[in-house]
TORSE-320958 format. One record per residue (C-alpha): x, y, z; residue number from 1. Coordinates in nm, 4 decimals. Layout:
N
{atom {X, Y, Z}, NUM},
...
REM end
This chain:
311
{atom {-11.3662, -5.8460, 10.8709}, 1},
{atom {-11.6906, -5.7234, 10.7235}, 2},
{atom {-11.6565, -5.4483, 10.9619}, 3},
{atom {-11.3260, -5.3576, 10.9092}, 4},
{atom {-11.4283, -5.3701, 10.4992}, 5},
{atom {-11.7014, -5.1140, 10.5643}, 6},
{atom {-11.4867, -4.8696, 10.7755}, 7},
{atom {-11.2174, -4.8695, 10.5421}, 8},
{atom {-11.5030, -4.7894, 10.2363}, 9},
{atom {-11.5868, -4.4492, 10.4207}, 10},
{atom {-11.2068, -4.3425, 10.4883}, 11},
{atom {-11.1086, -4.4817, 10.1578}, 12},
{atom {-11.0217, -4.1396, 10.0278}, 13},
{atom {-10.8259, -4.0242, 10.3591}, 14},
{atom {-10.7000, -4.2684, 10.5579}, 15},
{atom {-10.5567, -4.5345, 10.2262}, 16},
{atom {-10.2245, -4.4057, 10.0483}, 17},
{atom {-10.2213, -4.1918, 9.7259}, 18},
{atom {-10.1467, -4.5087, 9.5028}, 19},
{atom {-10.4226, -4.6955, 9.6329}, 20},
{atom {-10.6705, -4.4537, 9.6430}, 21},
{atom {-10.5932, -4.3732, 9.2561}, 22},
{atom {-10.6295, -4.7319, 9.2267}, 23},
{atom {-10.9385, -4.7499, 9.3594}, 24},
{atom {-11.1165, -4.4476, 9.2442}, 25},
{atom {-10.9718, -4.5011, 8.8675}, 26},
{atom {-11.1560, -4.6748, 8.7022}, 27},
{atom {-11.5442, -4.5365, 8.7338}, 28},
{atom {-11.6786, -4.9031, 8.6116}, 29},
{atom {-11.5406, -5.0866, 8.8857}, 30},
{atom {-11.7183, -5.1087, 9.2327}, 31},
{atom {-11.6184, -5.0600, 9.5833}, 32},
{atom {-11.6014, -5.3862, 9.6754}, 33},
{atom {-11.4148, -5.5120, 9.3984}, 34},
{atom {-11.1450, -5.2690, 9.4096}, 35},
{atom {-11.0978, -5.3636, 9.7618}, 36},
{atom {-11.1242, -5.7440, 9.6732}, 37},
{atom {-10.8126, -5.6878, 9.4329}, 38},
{atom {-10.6120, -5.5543, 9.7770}, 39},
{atom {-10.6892, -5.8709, 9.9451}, 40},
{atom {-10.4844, -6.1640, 9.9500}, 41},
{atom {-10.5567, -6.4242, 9.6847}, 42},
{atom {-10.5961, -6.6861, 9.9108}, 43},
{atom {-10.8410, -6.5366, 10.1792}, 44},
{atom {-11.1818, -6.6442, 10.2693}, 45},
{atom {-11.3629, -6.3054, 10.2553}, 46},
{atom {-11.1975, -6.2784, 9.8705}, 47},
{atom {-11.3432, -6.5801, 9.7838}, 48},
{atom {-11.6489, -6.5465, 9.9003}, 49},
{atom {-11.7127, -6.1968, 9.7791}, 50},
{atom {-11.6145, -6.3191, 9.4417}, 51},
{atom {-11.8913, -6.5849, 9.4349}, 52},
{atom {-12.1392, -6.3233, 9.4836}, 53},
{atom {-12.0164, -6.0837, 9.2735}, 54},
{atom {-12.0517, -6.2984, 8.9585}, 55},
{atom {-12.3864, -6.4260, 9.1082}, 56},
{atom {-12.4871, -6.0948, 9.1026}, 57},
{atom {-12.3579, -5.9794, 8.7645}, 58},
{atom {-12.6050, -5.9266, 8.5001}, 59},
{atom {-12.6962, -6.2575, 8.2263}, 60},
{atom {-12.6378, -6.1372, 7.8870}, 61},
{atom {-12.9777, -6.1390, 7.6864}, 62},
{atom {-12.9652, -6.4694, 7.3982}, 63},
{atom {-12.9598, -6.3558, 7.0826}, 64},
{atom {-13.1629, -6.4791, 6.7848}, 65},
{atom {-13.1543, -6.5005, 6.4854}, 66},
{atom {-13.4043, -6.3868, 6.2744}, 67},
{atom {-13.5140, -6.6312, 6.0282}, 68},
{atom {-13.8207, -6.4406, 5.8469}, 69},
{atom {-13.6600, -6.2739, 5.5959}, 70},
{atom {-13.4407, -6.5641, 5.4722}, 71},
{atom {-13.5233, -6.7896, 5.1598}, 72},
{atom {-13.6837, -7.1401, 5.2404}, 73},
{atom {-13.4817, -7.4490, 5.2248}, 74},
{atom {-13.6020, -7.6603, 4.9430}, 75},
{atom {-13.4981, -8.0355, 4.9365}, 76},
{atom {-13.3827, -7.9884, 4.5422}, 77},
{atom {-13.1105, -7.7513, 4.6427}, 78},
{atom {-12.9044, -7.9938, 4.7665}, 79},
{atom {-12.9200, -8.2956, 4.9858}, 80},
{atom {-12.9279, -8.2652, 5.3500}, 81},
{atom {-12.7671, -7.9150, 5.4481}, 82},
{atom {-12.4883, -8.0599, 5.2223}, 83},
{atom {-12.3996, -8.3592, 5.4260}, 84},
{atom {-12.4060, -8.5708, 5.1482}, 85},
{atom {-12.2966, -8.6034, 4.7854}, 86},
{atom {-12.5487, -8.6522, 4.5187}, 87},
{atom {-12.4439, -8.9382, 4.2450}, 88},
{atom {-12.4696, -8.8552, 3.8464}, 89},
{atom {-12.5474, -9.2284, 3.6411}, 90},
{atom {-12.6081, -9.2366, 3.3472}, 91},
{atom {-12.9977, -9.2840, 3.2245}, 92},
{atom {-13.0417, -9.5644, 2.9854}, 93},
{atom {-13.2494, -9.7209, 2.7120}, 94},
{atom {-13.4124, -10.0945, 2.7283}, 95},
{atom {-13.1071, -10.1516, 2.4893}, 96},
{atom {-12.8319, -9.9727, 2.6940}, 97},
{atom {-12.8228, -9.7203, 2.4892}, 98},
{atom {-12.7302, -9.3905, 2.7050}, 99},
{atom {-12.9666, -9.1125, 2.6405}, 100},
{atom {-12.8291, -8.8823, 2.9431}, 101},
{atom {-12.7672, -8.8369, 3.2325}, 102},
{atom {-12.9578, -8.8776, 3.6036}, 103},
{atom {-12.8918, -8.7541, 3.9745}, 104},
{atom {-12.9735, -8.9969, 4.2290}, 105},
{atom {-13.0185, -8.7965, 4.5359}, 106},
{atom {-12.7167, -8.8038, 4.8035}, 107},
{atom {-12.9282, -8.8009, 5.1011}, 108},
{atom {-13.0943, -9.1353, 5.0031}, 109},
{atom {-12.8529, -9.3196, 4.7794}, 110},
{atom {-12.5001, -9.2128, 4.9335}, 111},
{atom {-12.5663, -9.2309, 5.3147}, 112},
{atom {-12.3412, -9.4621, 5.5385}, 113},
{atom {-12.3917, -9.8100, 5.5093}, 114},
{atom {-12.4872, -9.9698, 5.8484}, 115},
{atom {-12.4927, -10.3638, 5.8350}, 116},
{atom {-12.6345, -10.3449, 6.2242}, 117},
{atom {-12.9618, -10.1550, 6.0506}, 118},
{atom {-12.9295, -10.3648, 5.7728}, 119},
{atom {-12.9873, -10.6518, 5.9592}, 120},
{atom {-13.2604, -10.5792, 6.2383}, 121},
{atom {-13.5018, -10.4686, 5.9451}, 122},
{atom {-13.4316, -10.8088, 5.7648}, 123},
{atom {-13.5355, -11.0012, 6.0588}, 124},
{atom {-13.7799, -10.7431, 6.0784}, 125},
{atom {-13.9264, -10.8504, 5.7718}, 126},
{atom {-13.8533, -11.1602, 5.7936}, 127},
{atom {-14.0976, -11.2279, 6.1438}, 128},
{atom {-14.3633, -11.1169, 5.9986}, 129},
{atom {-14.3772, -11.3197, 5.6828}, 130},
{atom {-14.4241, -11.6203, 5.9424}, 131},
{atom {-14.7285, -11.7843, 5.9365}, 132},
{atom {-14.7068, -11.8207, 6.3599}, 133},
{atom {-14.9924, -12.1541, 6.1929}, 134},
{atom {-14.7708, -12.4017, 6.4033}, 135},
{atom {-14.9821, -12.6347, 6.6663}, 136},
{atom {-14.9335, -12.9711, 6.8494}, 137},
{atom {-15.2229, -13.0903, 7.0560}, 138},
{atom {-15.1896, -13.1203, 7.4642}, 139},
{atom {-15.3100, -13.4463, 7.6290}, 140},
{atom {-15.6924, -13.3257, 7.6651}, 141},
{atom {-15.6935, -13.2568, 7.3163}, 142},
{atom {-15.6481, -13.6100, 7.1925}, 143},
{atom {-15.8577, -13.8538, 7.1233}, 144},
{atom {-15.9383, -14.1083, 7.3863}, 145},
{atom {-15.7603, -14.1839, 7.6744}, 146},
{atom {-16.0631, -14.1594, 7.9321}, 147},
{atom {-16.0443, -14.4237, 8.1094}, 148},
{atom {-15.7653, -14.5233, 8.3825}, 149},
{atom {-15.5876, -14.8227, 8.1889}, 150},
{atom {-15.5296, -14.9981, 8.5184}, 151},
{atom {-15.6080, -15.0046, 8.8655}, 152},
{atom {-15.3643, -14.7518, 9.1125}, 153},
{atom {-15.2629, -15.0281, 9.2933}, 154},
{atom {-15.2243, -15.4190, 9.3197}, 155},
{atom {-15.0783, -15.4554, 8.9071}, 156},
{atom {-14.6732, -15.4012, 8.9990}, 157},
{atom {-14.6798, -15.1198, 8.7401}, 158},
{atom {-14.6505, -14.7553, 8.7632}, 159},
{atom {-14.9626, -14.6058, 8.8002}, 160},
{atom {-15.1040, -14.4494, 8.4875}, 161},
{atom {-15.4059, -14.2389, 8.4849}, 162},
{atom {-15.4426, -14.1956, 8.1460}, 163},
{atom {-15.2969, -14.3923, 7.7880}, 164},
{atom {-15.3420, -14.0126, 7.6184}, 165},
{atom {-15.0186, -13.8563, 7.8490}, 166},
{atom {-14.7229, -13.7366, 7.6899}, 167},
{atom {-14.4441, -14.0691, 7.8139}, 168},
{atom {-14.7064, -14.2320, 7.6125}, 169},
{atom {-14.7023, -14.3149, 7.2101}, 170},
{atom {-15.0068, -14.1333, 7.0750}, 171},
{atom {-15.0221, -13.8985, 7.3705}, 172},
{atom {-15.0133, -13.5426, 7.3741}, 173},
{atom {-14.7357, -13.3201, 7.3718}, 174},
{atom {-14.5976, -13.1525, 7.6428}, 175},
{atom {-14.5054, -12.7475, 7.6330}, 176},
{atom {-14.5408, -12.7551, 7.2537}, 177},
{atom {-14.5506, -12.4866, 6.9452}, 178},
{atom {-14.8775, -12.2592, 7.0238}, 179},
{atom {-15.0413, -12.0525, 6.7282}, 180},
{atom {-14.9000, -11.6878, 6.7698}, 181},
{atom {-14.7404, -11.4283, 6.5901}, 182},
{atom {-14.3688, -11.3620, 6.4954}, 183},
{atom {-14.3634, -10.9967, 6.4303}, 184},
{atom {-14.2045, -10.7313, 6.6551}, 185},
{atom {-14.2094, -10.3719, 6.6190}, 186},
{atom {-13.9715, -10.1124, 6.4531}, 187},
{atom {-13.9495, -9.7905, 6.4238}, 188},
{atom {-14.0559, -9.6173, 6.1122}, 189},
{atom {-13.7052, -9.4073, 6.0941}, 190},
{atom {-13.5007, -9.7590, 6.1598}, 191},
{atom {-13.7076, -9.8962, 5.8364}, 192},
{atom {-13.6536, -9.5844, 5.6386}, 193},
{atom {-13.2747, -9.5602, 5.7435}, 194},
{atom {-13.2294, -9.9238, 5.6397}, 195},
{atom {-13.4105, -9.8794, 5.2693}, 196},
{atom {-13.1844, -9.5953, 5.2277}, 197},
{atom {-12.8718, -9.7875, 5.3321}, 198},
{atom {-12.9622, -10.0878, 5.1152}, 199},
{atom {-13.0172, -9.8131, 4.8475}, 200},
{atom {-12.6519, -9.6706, 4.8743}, 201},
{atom {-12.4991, -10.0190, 4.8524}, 202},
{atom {-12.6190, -10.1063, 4.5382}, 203},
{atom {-12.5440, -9.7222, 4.4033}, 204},
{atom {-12.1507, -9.7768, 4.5821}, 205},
{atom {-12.1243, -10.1054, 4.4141}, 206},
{atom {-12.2220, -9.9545, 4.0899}, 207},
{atom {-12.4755, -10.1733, 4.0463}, 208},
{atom {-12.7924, -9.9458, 3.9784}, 209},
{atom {-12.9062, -9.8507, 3.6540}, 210},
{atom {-13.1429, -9.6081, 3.5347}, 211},
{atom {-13.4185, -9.6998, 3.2320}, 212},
{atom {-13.6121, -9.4454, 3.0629}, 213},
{atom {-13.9082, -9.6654, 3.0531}, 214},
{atom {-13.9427, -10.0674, 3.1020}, 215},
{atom {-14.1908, -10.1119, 2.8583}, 216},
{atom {-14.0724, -10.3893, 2.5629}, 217},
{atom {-14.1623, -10.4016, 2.2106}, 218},
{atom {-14.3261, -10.7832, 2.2858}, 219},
{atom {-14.4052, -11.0188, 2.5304}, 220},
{atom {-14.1696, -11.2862, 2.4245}, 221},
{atom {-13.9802, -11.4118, 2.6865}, 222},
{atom {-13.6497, -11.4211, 2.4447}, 223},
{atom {-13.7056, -11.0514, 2.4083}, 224},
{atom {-13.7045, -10.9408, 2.7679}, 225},
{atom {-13.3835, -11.1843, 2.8435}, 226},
{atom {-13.1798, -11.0214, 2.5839}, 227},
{atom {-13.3082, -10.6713, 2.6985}, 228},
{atom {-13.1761, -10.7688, 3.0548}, 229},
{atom {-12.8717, -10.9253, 2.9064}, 230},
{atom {-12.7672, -10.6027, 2.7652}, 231},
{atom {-12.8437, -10.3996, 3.0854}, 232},
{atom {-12.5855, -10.6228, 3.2857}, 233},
{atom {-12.3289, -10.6445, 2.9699}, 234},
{atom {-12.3804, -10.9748, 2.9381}, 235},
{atom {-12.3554, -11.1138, 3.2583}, 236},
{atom {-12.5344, -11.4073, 3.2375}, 237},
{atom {-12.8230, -11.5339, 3.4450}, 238},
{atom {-12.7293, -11.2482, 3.7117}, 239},
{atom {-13.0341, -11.1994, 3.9788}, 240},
{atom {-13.2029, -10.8300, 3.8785}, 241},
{atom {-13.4706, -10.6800, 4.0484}, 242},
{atom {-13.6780, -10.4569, 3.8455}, 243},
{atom {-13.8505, -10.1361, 3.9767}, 244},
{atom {-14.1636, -9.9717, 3.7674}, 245},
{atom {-14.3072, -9.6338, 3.9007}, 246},
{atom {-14.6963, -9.7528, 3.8744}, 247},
{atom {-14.8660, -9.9041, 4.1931}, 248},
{atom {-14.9469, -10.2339, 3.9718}, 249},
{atom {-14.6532, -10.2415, 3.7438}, 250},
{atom {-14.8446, -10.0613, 3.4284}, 251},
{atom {-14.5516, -9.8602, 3.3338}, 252},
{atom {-14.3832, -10.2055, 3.2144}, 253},
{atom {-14.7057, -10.3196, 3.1082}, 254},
{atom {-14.8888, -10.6419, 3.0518}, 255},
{atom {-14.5738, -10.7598, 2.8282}, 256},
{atom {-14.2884, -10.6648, 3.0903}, 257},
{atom {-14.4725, -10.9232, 3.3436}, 258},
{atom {-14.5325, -11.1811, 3.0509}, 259},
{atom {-14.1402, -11.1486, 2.9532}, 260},
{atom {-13.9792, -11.2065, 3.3297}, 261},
{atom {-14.2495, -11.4693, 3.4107}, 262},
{atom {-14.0421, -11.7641, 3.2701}, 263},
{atom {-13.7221, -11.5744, 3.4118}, 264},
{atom {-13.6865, -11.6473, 3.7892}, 265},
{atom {-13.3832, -11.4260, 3.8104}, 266},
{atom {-13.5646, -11.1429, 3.7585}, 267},
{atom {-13.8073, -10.9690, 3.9758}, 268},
{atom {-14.0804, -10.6812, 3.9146}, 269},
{atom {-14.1640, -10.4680, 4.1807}, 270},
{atom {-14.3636, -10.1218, 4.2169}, 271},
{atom {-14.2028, -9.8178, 4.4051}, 272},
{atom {-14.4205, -9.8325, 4.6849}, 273},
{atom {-14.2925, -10.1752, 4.7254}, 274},
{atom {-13.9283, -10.2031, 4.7792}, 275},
{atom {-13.8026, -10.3340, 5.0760}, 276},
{atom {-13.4762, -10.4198, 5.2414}, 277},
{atom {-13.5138, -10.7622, 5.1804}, 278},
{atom {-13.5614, -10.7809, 4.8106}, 279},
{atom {-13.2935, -10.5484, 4.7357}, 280},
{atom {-13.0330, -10.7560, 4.9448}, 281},
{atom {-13.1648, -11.0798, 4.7629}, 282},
{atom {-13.0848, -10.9437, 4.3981}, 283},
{atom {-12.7416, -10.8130, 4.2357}, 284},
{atom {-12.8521, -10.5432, 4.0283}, 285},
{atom {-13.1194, -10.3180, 4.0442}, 286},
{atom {-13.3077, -10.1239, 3.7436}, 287},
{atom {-13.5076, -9.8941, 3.8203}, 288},
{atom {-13.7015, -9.6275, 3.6250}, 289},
{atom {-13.6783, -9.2732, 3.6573}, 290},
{atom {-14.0271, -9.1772, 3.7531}, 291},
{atom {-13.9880, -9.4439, 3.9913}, 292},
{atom {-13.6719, -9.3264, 4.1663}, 293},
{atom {-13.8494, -8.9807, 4.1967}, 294},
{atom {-14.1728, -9.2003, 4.3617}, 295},
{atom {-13.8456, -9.3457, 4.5928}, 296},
{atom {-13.7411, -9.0248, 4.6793}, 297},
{atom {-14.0605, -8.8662, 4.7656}, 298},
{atom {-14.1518, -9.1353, 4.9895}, 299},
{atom {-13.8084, -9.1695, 5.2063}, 300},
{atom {-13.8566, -8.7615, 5.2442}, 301},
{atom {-14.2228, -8.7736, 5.3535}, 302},
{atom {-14.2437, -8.6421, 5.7228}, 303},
{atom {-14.2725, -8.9519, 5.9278}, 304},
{atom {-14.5392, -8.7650, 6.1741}, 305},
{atom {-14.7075, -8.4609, 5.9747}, 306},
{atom {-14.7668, -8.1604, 6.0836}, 307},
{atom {-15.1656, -8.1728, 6.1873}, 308},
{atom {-15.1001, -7.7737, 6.1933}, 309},
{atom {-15.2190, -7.5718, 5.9346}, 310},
{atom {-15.1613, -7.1860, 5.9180}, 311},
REM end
């Protein structure tokens, strides 16, 4: 068959008919062999296989890129996440509720999907390692006494005993029991950061955060920081509130915000740097100040591994 391809390349223009000759020599892009591929059966082996190798040999179009240089950076206050998500407008508060404005919580950490199954693997994250792992029973050679054989292996009736310190006996050891160790596990950073933002959109979809200018009261008086939170929740009495200041030790409260909510154990103080799953799922309402949600915000979008390259 190859053969019989070959011969009828060099007699192409004699020996084949007028029509297919014109068909063959039209078009100046198409080559030999595939103009006499097209007067081959569909079906036939040599068609086939020519085909294969044809395409194989084809030329790869180059990839073409994109290039990048000249366009504008992306800057994170743009928008939220290449636009995946919708950023949420509260309203920004006094100690007394008084509105003074408006705020924009950020969509790509306080309106992202709410996962319970993240939710809860960094709550029992948390949870292990607040364990103590202090638990301890002692085995049989670490209580006291029992060294000598209470009676002799044979000739008494009973069953032999080789010590009154064994675990079938009262004041014996115990058998296979609670070791010190430790409870923690590992998780990734991401999983923790996904969950904090997840816990973060359920109190913003519930409608229960609410942004404070400041969270520093006119007194210490415990009276004076109830009726401040009172007012905050609309009166909702005795509701659980977990309080977030933008200082690493509280100081934008100051020393009267943790004298007011110390006789109040619905209400919790906490610093940016340290909210957590846990304590946000523990409370109802959340108040947090605005330098401290932009302290929040920075730290969810710091780069979990930095870049150790520098240009």
């Amino acid at each position: 068959m190859r053969r019989l391809c070959l011969t009828a390349l060099d007699q192409s223009s004699t020996s084949i008919g007028f029509g297919a000759a014109a068909s063959l020599l039209a078009p100046a892009s198409i080559s030999p062999i595939q103009q006499l591929i097209k007067l081959l059966p569909p079906n036939h082996s040599y068609s086939t296989a020519a085909a294969t190798a044809t395409a194989a040999a084809s030329p790869v179009a180059e990839p073409v890129f994109q290039d990048v240089s000249s366009l504008p950076p992306l800057t994170l206050a743009e928008h939220t996440l290449q636009g995946q998500f919708r950023d949420v407008e509260v309203p920004l508060y006094d100690l007394h509720k008084q509105p003074i404005g408006n705020f924009i919580l950020d969509g790509d950490i306080f309106d992202v999907p709410i996962r319970r199954d993240i939710l809860h693997r960094v709550v029992r994250w948390q949870l292990a390692r607040r364990q103590q792992g202090t638990h301890k029973t002692k085995t049989r050679s670490e209580v006291r006494g029992g060294g000598r054989k209470p009676w002799n292996q044979k000739g008494s009736g009973r069953a032999r005993q080789g010590t009154i310190r064994a675990p079938q006996w009262r004041g014996g050891g115990v058998a296979h029991g609670p070791v010190p160790r430790t409870h923690e596990h590992d998780l990734q950073k991401r999983v923790r950061r996904l969950g904090l933002k997840c816990a973060l959109s359920a109190k913003a979809w519930e409608r229960r955060v609410i942004v404070v200018d400041s969270l520093r009261p006119a007194d210490f008086k415990t009276k004076t920081m109830d009726g401040h939170v009172a007012a905050l929740l609309n009166g909702a009495a005795r509701r659980s509130v977990l309080m977030v200041d933008s200082d690493k030790d509280g100081l934008d409260g100051g020393e009267n915000l943790r004298l007011g909510i110390a006789n109040l154990p619905w209400v919790d103080i906490l610093p940016s740097v340290g909210v957590n799953v846990y304590s946000l799922l523990q409370r109802d309402y959340l108040v947090i100040t605005k330098d401290a949600v932009e302290s929040l915000v920075g730290r969810l979008r710091r780069p979990i591994k930095p870049c150790s390259i520098t240009p």
